[in-house]
C-alpha atoms as an extended CHARMM CRD file, in Angstrom:
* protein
*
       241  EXT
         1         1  UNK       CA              8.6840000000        3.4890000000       -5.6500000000  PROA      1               0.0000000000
         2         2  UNK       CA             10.9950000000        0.0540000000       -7.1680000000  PROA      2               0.0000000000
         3         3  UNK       CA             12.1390000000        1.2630000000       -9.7750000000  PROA      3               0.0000000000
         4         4  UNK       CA             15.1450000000       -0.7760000000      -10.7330000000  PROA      4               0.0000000000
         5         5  UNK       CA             15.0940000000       -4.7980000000      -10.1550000000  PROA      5               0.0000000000
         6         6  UNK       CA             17.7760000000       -5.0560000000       -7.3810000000  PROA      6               0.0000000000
         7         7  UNK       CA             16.4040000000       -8.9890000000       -6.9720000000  PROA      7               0.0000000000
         8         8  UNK       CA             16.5630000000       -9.9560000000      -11.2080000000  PROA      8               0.0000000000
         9         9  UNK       CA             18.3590000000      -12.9260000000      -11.9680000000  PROA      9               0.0000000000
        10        10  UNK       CA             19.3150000000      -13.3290000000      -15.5680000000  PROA      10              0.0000000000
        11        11  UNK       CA             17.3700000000      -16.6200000000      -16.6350000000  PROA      11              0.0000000000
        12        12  UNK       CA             15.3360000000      -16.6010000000      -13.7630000000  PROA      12              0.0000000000
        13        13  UNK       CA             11.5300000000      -15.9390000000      -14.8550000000  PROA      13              0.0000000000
        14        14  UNK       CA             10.0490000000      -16.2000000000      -11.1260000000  PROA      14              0.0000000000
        15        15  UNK       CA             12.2770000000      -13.5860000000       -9.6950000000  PROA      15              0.0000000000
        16        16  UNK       CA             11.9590000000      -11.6210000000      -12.9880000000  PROA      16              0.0000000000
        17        17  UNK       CA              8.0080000000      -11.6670000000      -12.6650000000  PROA      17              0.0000000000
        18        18  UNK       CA              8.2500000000      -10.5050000000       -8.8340000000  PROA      18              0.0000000000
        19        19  UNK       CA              9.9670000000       -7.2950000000      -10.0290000000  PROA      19              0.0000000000
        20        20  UNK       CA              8.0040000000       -6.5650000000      -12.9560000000  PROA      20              0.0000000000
        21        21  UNK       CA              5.0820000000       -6.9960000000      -10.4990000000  PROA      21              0.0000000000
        22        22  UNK       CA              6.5590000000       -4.9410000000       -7.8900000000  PROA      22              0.0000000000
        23        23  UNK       CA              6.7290000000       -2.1560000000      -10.1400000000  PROA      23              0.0000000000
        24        24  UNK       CA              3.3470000000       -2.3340000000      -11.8800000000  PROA      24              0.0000000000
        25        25  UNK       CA              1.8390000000       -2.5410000000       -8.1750000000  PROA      25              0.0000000000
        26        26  UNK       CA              3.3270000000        0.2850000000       -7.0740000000  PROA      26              0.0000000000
        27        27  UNK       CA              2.2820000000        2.2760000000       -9.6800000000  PROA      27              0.0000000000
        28        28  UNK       CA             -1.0510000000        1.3860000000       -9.8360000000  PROA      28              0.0000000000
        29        29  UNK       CA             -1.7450000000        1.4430000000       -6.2540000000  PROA      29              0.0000000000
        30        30  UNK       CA              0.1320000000        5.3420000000       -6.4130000000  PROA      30              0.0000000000
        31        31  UNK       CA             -2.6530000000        5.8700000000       -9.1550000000  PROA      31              0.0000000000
        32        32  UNK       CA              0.4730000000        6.5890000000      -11.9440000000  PROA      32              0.0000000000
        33        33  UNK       CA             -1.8600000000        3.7730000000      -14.0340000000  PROA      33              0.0000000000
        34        34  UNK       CA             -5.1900000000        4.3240000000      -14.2100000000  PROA      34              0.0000000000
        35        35  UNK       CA             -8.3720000000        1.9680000000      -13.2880000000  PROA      35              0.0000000000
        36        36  UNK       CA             -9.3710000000        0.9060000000      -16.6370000000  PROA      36              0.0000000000
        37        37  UNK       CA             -6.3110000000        0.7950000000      -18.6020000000  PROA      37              0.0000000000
        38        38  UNK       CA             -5.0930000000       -1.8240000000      -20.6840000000  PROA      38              0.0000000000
        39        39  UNK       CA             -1.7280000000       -3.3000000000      -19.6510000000  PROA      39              0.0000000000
        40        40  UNK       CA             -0.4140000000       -4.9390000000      -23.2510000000  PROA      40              0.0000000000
        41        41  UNK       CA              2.1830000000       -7.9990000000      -22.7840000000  PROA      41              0.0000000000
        42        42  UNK       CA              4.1770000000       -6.4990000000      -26.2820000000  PROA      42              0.0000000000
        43        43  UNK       CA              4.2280000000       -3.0720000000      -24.2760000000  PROA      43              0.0000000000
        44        44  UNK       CA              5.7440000000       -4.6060000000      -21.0730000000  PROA      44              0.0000000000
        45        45  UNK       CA              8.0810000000       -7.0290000000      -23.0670000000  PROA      45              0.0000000000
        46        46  UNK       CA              9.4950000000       -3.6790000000      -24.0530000000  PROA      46              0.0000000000
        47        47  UNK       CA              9.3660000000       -1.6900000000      -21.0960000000  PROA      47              0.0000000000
        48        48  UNK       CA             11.3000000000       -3.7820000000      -18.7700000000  PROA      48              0.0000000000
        49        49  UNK       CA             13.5330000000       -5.6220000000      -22.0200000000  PROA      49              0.0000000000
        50        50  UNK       CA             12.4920000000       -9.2220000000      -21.1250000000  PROA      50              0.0000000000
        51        51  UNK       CA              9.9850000000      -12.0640000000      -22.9940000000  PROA      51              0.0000000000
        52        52  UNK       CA              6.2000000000      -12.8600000000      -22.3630000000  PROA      52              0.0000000000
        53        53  UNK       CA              6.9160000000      -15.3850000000      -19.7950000000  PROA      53              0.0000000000
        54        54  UNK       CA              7.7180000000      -13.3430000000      -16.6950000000  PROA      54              0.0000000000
        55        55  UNK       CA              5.1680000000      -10.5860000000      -17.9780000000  PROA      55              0.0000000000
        56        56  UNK       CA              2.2010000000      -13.0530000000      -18.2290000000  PROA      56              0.0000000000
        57        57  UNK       CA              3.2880000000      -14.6380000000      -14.9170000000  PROA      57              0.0000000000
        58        58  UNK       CA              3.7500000000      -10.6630000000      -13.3340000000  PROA      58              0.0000000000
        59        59  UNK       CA             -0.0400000000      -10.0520000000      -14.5840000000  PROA      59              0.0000000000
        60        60  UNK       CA             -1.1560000000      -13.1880000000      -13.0050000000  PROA      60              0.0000000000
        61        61  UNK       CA              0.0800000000      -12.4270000000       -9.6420000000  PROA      61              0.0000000000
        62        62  UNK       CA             -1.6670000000       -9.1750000000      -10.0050000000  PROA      62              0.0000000000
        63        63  UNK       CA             -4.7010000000      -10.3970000000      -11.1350000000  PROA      63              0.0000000000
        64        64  UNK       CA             -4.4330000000      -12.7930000000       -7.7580000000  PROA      64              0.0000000000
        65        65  UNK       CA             -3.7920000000       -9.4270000000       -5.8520000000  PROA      65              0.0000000000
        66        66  UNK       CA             -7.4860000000       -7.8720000000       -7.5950000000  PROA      66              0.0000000000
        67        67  UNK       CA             -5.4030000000       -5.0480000000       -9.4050000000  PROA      67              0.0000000000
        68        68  UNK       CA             -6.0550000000       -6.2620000000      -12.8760000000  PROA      68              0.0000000000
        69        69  UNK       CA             -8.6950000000       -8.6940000000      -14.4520000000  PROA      69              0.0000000000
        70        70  UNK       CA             -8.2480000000      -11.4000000000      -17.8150000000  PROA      70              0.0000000000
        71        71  UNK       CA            -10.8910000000       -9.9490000000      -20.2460000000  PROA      71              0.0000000000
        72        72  UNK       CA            -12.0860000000      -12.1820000000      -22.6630000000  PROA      72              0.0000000000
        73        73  UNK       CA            -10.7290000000      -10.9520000000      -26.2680000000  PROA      73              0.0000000000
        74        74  UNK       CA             -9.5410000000       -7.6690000000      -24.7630000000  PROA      74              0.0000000000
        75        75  UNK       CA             -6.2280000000       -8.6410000000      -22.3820000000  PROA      75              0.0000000000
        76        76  UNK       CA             -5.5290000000       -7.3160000000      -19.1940000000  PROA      76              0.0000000000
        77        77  UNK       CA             -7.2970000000       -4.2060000000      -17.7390000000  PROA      77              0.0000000000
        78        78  UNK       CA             -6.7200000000       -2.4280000000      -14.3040000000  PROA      78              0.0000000000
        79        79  UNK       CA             -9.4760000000       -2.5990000000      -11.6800000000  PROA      79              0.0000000000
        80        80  UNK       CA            -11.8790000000       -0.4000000000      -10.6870000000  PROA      80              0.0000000000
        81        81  UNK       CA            -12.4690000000       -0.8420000000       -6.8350000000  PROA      81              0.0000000000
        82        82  UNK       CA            -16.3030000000       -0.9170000000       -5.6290000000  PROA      82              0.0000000000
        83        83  UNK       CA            -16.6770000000        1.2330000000       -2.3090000000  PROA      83              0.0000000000
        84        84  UNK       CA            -18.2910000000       -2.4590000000       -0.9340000000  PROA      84              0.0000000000
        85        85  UNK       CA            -14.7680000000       -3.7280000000       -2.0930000000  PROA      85              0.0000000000
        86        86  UNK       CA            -13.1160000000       -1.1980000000       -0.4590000000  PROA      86              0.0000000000
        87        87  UNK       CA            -15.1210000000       -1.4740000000        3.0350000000  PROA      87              0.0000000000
        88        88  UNK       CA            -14.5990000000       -4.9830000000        3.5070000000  PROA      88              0.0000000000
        89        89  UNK       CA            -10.6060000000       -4.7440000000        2.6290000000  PROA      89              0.0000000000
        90        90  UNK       CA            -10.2070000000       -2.2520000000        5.2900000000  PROA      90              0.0000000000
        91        91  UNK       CA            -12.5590000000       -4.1750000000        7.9230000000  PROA      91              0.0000000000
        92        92  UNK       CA            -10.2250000000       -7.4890000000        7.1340000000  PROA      92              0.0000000000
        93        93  UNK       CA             -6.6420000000       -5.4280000000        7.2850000000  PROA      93              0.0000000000
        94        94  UNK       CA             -8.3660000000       -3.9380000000       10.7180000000  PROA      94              0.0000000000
        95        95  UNK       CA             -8.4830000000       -7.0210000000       12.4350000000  PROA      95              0.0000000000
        96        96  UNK       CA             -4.8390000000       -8.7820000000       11.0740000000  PROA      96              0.0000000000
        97        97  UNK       CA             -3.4410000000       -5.9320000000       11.1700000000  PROA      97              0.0000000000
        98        98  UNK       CA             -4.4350000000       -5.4460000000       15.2210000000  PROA      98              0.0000000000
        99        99  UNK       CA             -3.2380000000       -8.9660000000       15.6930000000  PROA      99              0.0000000000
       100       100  UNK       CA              0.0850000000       -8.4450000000       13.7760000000  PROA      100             0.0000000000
       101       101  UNK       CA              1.1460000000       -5.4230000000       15.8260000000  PROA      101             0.0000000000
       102       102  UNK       CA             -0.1950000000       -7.1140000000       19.3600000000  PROA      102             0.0000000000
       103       103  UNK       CA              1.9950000000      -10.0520000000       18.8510000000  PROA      103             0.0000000000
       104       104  UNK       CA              4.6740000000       -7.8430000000       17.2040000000  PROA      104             0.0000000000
       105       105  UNK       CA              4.6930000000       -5.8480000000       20.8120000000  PROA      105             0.0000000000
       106       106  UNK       CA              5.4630000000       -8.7630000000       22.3860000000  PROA      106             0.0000000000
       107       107  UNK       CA              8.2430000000       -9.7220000000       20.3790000000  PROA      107             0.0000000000
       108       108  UNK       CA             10.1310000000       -6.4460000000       19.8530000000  PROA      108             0.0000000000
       109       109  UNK       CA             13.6820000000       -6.2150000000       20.5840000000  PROA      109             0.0000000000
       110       110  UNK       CA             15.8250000000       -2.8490000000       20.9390000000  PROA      110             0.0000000000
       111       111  UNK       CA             16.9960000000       -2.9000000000       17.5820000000  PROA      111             0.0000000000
       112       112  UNK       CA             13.4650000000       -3.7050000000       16.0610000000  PROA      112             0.0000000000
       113       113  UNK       CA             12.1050000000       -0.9780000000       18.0570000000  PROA      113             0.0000000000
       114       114  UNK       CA             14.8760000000        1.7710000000       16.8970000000  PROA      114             0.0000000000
       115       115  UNK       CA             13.7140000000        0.3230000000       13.3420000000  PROA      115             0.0000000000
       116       116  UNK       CA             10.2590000000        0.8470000000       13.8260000000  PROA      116             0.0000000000
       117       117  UNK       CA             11.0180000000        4.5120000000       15.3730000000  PROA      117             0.0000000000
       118       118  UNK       CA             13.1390000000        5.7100000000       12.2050000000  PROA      118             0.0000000000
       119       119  UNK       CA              9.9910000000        3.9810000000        9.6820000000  PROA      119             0.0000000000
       120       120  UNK       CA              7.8110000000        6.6080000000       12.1410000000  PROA      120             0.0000000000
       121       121  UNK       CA             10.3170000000        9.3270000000       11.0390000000  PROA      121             0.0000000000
       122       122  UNK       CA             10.8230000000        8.9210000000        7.6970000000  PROA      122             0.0000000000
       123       123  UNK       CA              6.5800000000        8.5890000000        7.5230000000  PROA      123             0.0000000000
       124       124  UNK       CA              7.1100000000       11.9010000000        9.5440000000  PROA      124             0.0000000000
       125       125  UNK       CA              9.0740000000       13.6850000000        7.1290000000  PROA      125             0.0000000000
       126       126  UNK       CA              7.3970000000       12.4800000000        3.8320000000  PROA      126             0.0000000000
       127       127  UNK       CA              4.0300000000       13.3900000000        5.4800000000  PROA      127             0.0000000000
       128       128  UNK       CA              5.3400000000       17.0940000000        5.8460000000  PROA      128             0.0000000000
       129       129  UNK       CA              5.9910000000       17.3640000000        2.7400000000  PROA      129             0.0000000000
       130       130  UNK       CA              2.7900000000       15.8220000000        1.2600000000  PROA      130             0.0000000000
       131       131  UNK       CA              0.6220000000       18.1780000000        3.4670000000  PROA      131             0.0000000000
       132       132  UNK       CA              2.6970000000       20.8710000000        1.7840000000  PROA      132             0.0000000000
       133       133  UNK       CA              1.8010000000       19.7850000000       -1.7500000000  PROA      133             0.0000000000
       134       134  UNK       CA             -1.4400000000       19.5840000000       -1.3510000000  PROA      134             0.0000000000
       135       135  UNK       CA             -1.7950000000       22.9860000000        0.6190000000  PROA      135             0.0000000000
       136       136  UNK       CA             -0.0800000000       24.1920000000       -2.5770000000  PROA      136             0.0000000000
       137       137  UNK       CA             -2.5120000000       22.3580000000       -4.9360000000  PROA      137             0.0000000000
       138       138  UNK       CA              0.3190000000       19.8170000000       -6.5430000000  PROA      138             0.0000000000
       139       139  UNK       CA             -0.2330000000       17.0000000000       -8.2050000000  PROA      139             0.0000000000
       140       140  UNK       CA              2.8430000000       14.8270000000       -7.7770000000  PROA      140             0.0000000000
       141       141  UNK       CA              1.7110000000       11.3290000000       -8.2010000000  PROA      141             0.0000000000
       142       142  UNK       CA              5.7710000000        9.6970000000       -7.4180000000  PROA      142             0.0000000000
       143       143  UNK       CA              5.9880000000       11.7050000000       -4.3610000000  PROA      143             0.0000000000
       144       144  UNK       CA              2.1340000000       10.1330000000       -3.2160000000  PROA      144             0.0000000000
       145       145  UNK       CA              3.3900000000        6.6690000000       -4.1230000000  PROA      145             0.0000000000
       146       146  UNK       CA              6.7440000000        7.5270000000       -1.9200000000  PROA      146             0.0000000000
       147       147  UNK       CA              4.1530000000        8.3460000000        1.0620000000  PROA      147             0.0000000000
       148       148  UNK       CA              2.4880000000        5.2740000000        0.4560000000  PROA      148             0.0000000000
       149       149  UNK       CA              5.8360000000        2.9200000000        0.2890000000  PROA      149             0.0000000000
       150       150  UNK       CA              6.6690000000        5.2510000000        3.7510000000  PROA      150             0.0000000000
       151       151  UNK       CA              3.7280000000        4.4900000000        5.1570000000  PROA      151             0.0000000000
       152       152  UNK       CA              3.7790000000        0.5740000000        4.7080000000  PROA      152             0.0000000000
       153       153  UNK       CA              7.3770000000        0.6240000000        5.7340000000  PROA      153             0.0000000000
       154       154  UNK       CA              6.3490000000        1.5440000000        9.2680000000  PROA      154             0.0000000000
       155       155  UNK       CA              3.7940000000       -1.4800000000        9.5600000000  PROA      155             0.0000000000
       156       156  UNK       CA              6.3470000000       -3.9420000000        7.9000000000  PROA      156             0.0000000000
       157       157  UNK       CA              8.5700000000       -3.6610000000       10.9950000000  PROA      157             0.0000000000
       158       158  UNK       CA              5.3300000000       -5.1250000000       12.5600000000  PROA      158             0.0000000000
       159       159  UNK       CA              5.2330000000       -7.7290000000       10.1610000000  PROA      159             0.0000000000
       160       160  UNK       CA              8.5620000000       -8.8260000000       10.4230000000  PROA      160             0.0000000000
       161       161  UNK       CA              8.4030000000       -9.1450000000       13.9140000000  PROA      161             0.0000000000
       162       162  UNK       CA              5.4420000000      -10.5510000000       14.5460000000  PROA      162             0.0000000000
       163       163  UNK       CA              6.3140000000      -13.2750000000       11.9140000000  PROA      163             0.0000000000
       164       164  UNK       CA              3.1500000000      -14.4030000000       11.1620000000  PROA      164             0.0000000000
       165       165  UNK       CA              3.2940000000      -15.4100000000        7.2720000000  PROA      165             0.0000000000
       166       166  UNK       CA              0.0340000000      -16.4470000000        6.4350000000  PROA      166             0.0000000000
       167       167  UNK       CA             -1.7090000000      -12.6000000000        8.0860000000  PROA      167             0.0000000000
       168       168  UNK       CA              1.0180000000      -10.8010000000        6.2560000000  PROA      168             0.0000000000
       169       169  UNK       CA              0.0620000000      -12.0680000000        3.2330000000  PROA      169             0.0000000000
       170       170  UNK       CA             -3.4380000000      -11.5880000000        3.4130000000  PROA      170             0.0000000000
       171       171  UNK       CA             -3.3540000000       -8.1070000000        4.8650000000  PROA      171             0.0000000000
       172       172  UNK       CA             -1.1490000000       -6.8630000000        1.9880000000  PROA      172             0.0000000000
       173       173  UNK       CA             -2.9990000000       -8.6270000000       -0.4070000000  PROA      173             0.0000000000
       174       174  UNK       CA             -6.2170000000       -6.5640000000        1.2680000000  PROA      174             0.0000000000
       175       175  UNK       CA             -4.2170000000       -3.2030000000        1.3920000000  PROA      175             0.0000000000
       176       176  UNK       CA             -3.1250000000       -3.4880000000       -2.0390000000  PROA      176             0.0000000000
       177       177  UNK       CA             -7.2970000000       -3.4920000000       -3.1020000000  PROA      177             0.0000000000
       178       178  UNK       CA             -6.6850000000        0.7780000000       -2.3700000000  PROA      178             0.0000000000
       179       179  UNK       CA             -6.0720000000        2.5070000000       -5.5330000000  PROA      179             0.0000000000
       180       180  UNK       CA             -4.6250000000        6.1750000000       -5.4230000000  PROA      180             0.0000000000
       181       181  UNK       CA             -6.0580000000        7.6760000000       -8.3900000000  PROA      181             0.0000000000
       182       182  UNK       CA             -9.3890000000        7.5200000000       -7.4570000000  PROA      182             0.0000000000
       183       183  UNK       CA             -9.1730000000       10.1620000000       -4.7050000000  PROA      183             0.0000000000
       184       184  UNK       CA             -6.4630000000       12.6380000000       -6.1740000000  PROA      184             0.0000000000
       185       185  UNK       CA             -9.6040000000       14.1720000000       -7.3670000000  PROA      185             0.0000000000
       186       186  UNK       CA            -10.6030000000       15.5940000000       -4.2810000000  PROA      186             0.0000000000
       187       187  UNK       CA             -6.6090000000       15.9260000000       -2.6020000000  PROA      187             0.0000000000
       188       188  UNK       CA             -7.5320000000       18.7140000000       -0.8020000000  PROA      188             0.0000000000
       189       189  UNK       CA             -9.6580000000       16.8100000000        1.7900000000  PROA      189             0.0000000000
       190       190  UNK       CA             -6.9130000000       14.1410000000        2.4480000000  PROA      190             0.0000000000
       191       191  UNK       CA             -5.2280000000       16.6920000000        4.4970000000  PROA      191             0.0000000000
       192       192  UNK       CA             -6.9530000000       14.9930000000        7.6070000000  PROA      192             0.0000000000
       193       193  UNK       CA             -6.1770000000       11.6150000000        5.8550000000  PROA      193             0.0000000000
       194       194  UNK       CA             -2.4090000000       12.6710000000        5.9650000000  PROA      194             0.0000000000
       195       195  UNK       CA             -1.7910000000       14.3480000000        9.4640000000  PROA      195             0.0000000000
       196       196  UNK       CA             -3.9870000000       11.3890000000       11.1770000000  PROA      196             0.0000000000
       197       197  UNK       CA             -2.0370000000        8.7850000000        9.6850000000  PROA      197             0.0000000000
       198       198  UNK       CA              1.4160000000       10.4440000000       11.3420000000  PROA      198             0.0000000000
       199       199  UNK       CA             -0.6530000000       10.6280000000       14.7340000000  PROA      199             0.0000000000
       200       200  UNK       CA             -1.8660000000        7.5380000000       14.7360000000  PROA      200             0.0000000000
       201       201  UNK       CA              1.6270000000        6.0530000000       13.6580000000  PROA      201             0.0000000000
       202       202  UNK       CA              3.1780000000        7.6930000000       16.8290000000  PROA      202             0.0000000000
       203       203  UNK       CA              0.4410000000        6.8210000000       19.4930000000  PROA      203             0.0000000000
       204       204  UNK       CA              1.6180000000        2.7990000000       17.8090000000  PROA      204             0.0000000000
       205       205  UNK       CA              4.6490000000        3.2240000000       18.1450000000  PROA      205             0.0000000000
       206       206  UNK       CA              4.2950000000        4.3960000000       21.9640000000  PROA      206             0.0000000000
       207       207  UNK       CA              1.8760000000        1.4470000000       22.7790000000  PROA      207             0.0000000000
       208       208  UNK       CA              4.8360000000       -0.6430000000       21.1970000000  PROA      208             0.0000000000
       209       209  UNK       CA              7.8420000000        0.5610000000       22.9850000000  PROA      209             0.0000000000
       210       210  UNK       CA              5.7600000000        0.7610000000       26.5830000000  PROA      210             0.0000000000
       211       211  UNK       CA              5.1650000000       -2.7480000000       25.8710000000  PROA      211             0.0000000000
       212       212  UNK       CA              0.8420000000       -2.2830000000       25.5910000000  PROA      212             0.0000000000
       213       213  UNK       CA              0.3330000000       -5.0940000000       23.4620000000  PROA      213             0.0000000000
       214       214  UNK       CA             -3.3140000000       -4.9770000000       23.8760000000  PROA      214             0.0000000000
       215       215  UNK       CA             -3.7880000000       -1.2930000000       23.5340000000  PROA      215             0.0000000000
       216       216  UNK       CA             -0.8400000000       -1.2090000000       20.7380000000  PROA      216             0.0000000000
       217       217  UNK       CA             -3.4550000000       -3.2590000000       18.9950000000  PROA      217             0.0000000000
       218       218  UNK       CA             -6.6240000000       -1.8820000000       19.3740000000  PROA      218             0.0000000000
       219       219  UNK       CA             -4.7700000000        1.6140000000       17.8090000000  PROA      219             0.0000000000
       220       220  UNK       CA             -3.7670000000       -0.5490000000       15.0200000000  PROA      220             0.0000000000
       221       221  UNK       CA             -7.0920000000       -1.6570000000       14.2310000000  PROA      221             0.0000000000
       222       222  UNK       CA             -8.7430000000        1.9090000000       15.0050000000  PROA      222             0.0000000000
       223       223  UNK       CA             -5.7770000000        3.5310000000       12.9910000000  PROA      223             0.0000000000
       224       224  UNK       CA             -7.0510000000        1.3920000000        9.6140000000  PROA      224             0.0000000000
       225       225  UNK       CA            -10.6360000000        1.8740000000       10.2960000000  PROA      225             0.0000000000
       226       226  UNK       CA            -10.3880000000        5.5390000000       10.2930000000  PROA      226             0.0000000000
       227       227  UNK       CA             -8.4180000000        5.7320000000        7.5800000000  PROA      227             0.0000000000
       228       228  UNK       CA            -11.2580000000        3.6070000000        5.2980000000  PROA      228             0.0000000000
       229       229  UNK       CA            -13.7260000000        5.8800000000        6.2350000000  PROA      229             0.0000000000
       230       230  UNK       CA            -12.3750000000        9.1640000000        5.7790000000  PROA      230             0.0000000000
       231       231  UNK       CA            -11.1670000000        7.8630000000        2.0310000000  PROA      231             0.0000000000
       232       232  UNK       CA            -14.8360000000        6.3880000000        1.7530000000  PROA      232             0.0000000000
       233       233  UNK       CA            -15.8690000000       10.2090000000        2.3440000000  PROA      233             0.0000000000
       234       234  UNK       CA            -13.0100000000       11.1180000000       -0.0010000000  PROA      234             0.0000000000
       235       235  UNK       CA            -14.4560000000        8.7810000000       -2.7410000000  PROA      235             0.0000000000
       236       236  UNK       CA            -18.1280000000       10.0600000000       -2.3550000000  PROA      236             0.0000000000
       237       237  UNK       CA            -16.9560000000       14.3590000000       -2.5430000000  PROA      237             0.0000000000
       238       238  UNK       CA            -14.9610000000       12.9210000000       -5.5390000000  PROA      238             0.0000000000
       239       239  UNK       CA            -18.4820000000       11.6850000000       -7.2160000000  PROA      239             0.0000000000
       240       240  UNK       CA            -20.3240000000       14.7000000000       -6.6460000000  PROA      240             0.0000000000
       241       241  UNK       CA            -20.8070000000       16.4020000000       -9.7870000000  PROA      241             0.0000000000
């Protein structure tokens, strides 16, 4: 999770809006804020000890991301994510994120590679310990948003490599539309969600280092398509009364 602003440049409202929107995403998408709460500019002056400027421009940029929405006489709430919503941002990161890692194949060097294979182990390791929690029945909502920041860490190796600005941004901007909170209900069946996720991540990063940029692609597109619908099965067990 960010929690301290590492990139904050006194007097510099743009950078000081990316941070404060760095952190707010992360905890939403980890689930640590709720869907319907209300995110109060006063409150968030506070919290991260700056003016309204950089905290109305932070809640902008998240309202461009679909994590919060401008209410009319009410301020700025968190999103609720429809399950049509969530199908059709896991169909689009599917397809860029296929292309991303088939270009990114092409392009990888040594030293990219070894980056991409210590991502894969640090996914590895968190992974472990997730499955562990929630075999125990813990509810440890920094630790999930830790898996989460491991997991993306492995595919923005991909990214970087494959250099492609314009997919990059739109596949985050469709990966970010996953909120954690709504499936902590029913933990216990993301146990499959969990282990696939560190199979899949391996069979990539094999497809990468043998050079496959095809087949590295086609398992990046079938690794985010099974994930959306086991957490649409998640989502509908969590609904049942």
């Amino acid at each position: 999770m960010r929690i301290v602003y590492t990139r904050v440049v006194i007097g510099d409202v743009t950078t000081k809006a990316d941070d404060i929107a760095a952190v707010l995403e992360d905890e939403i998408v980890a689930g640590q804020i709720s869907p319907g709460t209300v995110l109060r500019q006063e409150q968030l002056s506070e919290r991260f000890a700056v003016s309204r400027t950089p905290v109305r421009e932070a809640l902008r940029r998240l309202a461009a991301l679909g994590l919060v929405s401008f209410e009319p006489n009410r301020g700025v709430r968190v999103r609720s994510i429809s399950p049509l919503e969530l199908r059709e941002a896991f169909l689009v990161r599917a397809q860029l994120e296929a292309l991303a890692t088939e270009v990114a194949t092409e392009r990888m060097t040594p030293v990219d590679l070894e980056a991409l294979e210590e991502a894969e182990r640090t996914f590895s390791a968190l992974t472990f310990e997730l499955r562990r929690q929630a075999a125990q029945g813990e509810r440890d909502e920094a630790f999930f948003g830790r898996w989460m920041q491991g997991n993306y860490a492995f595919h923005e190796v991909i990214y970087r490599v494959a250099a492609l600005p314009y997919v990059e941004r739109i596949a985050k901007a469709a990966r970010r539309t996953f909120i954690g909170d709504r499936v902590w209900s029913a933990r216990a069946e993301l146990d499959e969600l969990y282990a696939r996720n560190e199979l899949q991540h391996r069979a990539i990063l094999g497809a990468v280092a043998a050079g496959s940029a095809r087949p590295a692609g086609e398992l990046a597109r079938e690794h985010v398509l099974a994930s959306g619908r086991l957490i649409e099965a998640v989502l509908d067990l969590a609904r049942e009364p």
